[in-house]
N, C-alpha and C positions, 0 to 999 in steps of 0.2 A: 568336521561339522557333524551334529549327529540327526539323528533321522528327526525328517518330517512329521508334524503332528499330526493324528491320527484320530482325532475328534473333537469337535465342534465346543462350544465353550459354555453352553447351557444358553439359560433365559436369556439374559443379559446380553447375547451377542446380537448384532445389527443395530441396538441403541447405543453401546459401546464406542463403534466410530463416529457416530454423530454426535453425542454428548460431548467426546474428547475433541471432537472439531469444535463445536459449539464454544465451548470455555476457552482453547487458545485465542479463536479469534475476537473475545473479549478484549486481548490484545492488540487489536484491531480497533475497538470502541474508543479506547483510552488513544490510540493512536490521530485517530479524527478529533475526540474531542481536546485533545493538549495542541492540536494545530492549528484548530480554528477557534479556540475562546478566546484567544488574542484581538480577535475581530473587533470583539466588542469593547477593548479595552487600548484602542489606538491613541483616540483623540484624548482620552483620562493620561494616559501612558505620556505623550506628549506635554500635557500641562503639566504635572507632578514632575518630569524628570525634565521639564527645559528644553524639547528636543527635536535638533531641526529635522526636515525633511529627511535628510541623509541619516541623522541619528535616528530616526526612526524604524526607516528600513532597518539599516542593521541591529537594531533591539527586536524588530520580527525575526531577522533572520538571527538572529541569534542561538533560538531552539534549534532550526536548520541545522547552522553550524555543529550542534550536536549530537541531531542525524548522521549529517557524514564521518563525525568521529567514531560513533556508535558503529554503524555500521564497519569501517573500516576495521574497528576493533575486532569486531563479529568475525568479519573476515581473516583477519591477520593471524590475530591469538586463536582461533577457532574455537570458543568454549561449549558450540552445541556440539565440535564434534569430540572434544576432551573432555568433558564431564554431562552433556546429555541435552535433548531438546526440552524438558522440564525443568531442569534447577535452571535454566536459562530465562526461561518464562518467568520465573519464581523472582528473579534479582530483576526484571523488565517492572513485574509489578512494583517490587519494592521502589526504583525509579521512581514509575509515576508519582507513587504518594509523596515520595518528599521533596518532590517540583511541587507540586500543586498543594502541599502546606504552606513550605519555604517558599512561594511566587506572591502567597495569599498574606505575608508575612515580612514581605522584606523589606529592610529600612530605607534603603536607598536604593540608587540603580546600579551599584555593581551586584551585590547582594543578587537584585533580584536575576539581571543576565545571567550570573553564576546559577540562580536556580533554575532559571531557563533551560539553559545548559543541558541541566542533568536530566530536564523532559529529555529533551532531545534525543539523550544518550540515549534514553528507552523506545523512543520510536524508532530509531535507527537498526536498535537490535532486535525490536519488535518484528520488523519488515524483515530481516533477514532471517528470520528463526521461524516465525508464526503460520506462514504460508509453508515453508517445507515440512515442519510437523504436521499438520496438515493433507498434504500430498502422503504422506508416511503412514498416514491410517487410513487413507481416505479407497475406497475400489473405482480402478480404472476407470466403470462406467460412471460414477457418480463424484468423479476426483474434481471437475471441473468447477461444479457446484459447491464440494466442499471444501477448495480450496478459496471460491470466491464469498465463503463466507467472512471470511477474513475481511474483505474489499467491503461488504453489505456491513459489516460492523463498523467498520471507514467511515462510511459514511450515515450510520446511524449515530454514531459518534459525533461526525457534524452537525448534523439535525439537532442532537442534545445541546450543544455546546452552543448553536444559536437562540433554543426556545431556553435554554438556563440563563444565558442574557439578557435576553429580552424579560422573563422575568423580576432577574435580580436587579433591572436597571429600574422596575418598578416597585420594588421592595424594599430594596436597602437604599442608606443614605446615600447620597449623591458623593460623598466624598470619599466614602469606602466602598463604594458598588463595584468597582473595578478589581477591587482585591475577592471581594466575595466570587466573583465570578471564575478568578484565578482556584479559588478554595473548595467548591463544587466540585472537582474532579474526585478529591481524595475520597469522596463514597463509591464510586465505580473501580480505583485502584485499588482499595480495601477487600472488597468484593473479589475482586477477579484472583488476588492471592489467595484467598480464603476458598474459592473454586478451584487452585489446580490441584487439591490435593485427593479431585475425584475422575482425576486423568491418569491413563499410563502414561510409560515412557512410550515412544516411537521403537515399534520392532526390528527397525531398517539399523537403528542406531544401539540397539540390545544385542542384534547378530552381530556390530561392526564393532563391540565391544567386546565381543566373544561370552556374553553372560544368553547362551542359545538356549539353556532351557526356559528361562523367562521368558524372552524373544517367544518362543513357542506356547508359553501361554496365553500370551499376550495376542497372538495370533490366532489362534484359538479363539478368544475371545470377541476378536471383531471381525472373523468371519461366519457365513451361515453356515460352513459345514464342514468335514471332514477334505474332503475333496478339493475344497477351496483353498482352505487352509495349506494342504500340501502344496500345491500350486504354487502359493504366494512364499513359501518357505521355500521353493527350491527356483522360484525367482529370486530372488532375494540372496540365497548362495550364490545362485551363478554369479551373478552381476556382481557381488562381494570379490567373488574368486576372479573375473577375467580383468575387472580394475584393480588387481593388485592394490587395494587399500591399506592393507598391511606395510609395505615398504612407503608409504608416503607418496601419492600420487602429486606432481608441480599442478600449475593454475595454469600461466602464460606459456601454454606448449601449440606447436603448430595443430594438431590435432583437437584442442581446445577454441583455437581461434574462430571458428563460425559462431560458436554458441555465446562465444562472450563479444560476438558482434551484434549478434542480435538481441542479448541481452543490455548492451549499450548503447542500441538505437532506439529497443521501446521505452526506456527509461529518458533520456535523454527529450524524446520525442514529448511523452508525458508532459513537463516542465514545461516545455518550447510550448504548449497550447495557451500556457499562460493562466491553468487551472487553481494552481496557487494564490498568482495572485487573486485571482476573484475571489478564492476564496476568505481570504485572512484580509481584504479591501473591500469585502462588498461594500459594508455601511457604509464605509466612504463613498465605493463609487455610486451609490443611489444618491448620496448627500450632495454629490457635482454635478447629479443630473436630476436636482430641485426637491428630494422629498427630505422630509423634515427628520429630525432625530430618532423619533419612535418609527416612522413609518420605515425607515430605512432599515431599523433592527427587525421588525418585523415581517418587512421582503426577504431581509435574509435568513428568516425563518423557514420562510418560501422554498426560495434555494435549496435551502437543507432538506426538506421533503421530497422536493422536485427529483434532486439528484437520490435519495432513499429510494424512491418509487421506479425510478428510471435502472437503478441496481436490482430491483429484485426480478424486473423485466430482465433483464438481462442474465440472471442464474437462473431462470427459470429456461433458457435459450441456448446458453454458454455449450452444454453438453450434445442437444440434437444442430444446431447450424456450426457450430465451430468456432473458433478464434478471432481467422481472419475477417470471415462474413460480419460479423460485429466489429471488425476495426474499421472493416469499408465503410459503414454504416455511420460508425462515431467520425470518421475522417470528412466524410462529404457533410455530416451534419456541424462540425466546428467549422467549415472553410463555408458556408450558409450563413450561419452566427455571427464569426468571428468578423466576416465581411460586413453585415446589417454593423454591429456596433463599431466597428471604423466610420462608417460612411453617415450614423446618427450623429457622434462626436465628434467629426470634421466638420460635418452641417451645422451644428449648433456650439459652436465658440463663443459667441455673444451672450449665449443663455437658453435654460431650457423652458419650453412650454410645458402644464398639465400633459396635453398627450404625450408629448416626447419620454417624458420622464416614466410615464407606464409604460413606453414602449421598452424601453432600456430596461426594466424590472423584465419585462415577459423574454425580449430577447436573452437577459445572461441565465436567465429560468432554462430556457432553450437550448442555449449553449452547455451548460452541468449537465442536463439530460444527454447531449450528444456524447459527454464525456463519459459519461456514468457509463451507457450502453455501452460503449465499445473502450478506451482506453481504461477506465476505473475499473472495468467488471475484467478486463483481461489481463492485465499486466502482472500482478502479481499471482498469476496462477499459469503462465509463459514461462516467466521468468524459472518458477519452482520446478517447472514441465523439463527441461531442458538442458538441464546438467546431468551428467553420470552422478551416481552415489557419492562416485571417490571425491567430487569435485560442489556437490550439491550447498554443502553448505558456505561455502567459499562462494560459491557460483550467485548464491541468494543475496548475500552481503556485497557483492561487486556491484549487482541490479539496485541493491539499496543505496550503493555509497551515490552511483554514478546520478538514482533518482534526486536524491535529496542534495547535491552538489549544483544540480541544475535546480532547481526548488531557491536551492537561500540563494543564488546568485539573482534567480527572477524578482524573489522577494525583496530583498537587499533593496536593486536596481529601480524596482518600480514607481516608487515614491516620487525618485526625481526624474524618471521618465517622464510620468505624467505631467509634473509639474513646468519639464523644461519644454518637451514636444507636444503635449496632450495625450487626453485620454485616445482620440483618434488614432495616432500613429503609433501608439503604445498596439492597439488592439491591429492594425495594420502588420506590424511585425510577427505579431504570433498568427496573422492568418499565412503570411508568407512561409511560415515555417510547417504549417500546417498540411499545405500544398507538397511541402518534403514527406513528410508522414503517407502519404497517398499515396507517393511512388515508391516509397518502402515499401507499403503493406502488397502492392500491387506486385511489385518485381519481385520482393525480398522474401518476404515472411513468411515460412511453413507455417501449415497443417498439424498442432499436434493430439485433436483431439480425438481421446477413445485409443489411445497406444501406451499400452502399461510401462510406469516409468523405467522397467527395468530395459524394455525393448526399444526406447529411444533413442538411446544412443548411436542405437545400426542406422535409424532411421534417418537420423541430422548428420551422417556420415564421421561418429565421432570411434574411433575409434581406439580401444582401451591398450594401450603400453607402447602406444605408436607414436613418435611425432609427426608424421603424418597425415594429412588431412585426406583421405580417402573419398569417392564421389557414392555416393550408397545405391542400392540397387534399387532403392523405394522412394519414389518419388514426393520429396519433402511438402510438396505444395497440394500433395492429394488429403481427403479427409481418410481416414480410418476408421473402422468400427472393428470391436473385441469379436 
């Protein structure tokens, strides 16, 4: 390893890490909007392709399906950590655009699943990559924020993907509105490849490559100073050097198992709130509880804001209260929500009234806010927190696979859930599941904010060449400050 850099990187540096966060999590935008422009193109989707209840679902979940390929891939073959966190971003964009030309384009419905598909693939590897590049340039004290810009592009991304429907459902003809709406994406995928090429690469993964004078200038670059700079270089050795990354560190070792426990319970837990569904069903479910076609795409407009707004609250928070403090927050506010809309849906099976029907808009308004704050604004900045180097990006694509595995099975299933039990007891199961999430975060979940990623691993008792699970001397559930 050769010596630490020794001076600061000029002008440029401190814009540097925020610009390069900035643009990955682009990949983030594309991610929200290829999940939820589906919304608005259910009931079209349905007439054009014949398609029952069941078929339905599964043509939502269809993209799903190739999130968890995506992701599994991400993990498997590992290409952010065989050829870099950028040329990976690079082939994510290229994804998007040719889902959302090929979606806006396709003859039939295998066609079009098959382009589904390939979104998919890219959210899948989006979520697995976009969030650790991220943590990789981001400083300890501002990691949380710049990791959840990633999440605040989420869901900027839904916000777009709903006010581009509700547009294009006024614009174009009624018989291709549905495809246009598919076809909107490819100017923000376009875009987002045309921006990586004013990103580095990730210095974490320039050392782990052994290309260290780069790596060095690169750090240089997005730190303010000499001092810093060294610092973050000879973090960055050590933790290189004591996870043995060089001989190929396993996944599934005893000394791995807490973190990819708890990385399998917030992802898991995510899904189980039933956030998916709401989302990629709103229109529908405003349309069950009495409002009309437009006004239905235009709540879900709503939504899209509600949860925007509720995210940036939440980065602005993420860093001074901590992790868990916002999961208690988003926990006790879905098991509030999730209960009102069980209990509005059971009461009105016959039919909704005027109020009812606003009530149902303001509650699932409530409920995305609950999520936004605490599950949307944390999870993918958890998940990235939590792995050692040697395991980090393996670690991200497992939080991805397990996310979106639970995602398309909810989306899949929910169609005829609702249809066979109702909306009540659909929204009754994700409260009870909710209630599991509480006692996770209560009993379960560390602390990891304000603990430089290289120093986590002592703290989650992971320790590096061990199988071993070790009990750590720092107490996981306390908060931290640098």
């Amino acid at each position: 390893m050769t010596n630490a850099p020794t001076r600061a990187g000029g002008p440029a540096r401190g814009h540097l890490a925020l610009r390069s966060a900035v643009i990955a999590a682009l990949g983030g935008l594309l991610f929200g909007f290829d999940t939820a422009v589906i919304s608005g193109t259910t009931d079209a989707l349905q007439r054009v392709f014949s398609l029952s209840a069941g078929g339905l679902g599964f043509t939502v979940a269809t993209a799903l399906i190739g999130t968890i390929v995506g992701a599994a891939a991400t993990g498997i073959w590992k290409p952010a950590d065989l050829i870099g966190r950028k040329k990976v971003l690079y082939a994510i964009g290229i994804l998007y655009l040719v889902s959302a030309l090929g979606s806006a384009l396709a003859p039939e419905w295998v066609s079009f699943m098959v382009l589904r598909f390939v979104g998919g693939l890219g959210v899948g590897a989006a979520a697995a990559v976009a969030p650790i590049y991220n943590a990789e340039v981001s400083p300890p004290k501002l990691r949380g924020r710049m990791v959840g810009l990633f999440q605040f592009n989420i869901v900027l991304g839904i916000l777009l993907a709903y006010l581009s429907n509700y547009v294009v459902l006024h614009l174009a003809p009624e018989a291709t509105a549905w495809r246009w709406m598919f076809g909107v994406e490819a100017l923000p995928a376009l875009a987002f490849v045309l921006l990586l090429v004013l990103v580095p690469e990730s210095p974490r993964w320039l050392m782990k490559a052994g290309r260290v004078a780069e790596a060095d200038r690169v750090i240089s670059a997005l730190t303010a100073g000499p001092d810093e700079a060294r610092e973050v270089h000879e973090e960055i050795a050590e933790a290189l050097g004591t996870d043995d990354v060089e001989s190929g560190a396993k996944f599934f070792t005893r000394s791995h198992r807490r973190v990819i426990l708890l990385a399998f319970a917030i992802a898991a837990f995510n899904q189980l709130s039933g956030i998916n569904a709401v989302l990629y069903y709103a229109p529908s479910i405003f349309a069950s509880a009495g409002l009309g076609e437009s006004a239905s795409f235009l709540s879900s407009g709503g939504v899209g804001a509600i949860n925007l707004i509720a995210t940036m609250l939440a980065l602005l928070v993420i860093d001074r209260f901590g992790r868990r403090k916002l999961m208690l927050v988003g926990s006790f506010g879905y098991l509030v929500t999730l209960g009102l809309l069980a209990g509005i849906f059971l009461g009105h099976q016959d039919g909704f009234s005027g109020a009812a029907s606003t009530l149902v808009v303001v509650v699932v308004m409530l409920f995305v806010a609950a999520h936004a704050f605490g599950q949307g604004a944390v999870i993918w900045v958890f998940i990235s927190e939590i792995f050692p180097i040697s395991i980090r990006a393996r670690g991200q694509a497992f939080g991805s696979l397990v996310h979106w595995g639970f995602a398309a099975a909810i989306s899949w299933i929910f169609p005829l859930l609702a249809e066979v039990v109702g909306g009540g007891m659909a929204f009754a199961f994700f409260f009870a599941c909710m209630i599991g999430q509480l006692v996770w975060v209560l009993l379960v979940m560390p602390e990891t904010k304000g603990v430089p990623l290289e120093k986590l691993q002592g703290v989650l008792g992971v320790q590096a060449g061990s199988e071993d699970t070790r009990r750590s001397p720092v107490d996981p559930t306390r908060s931290h400050e640098d």
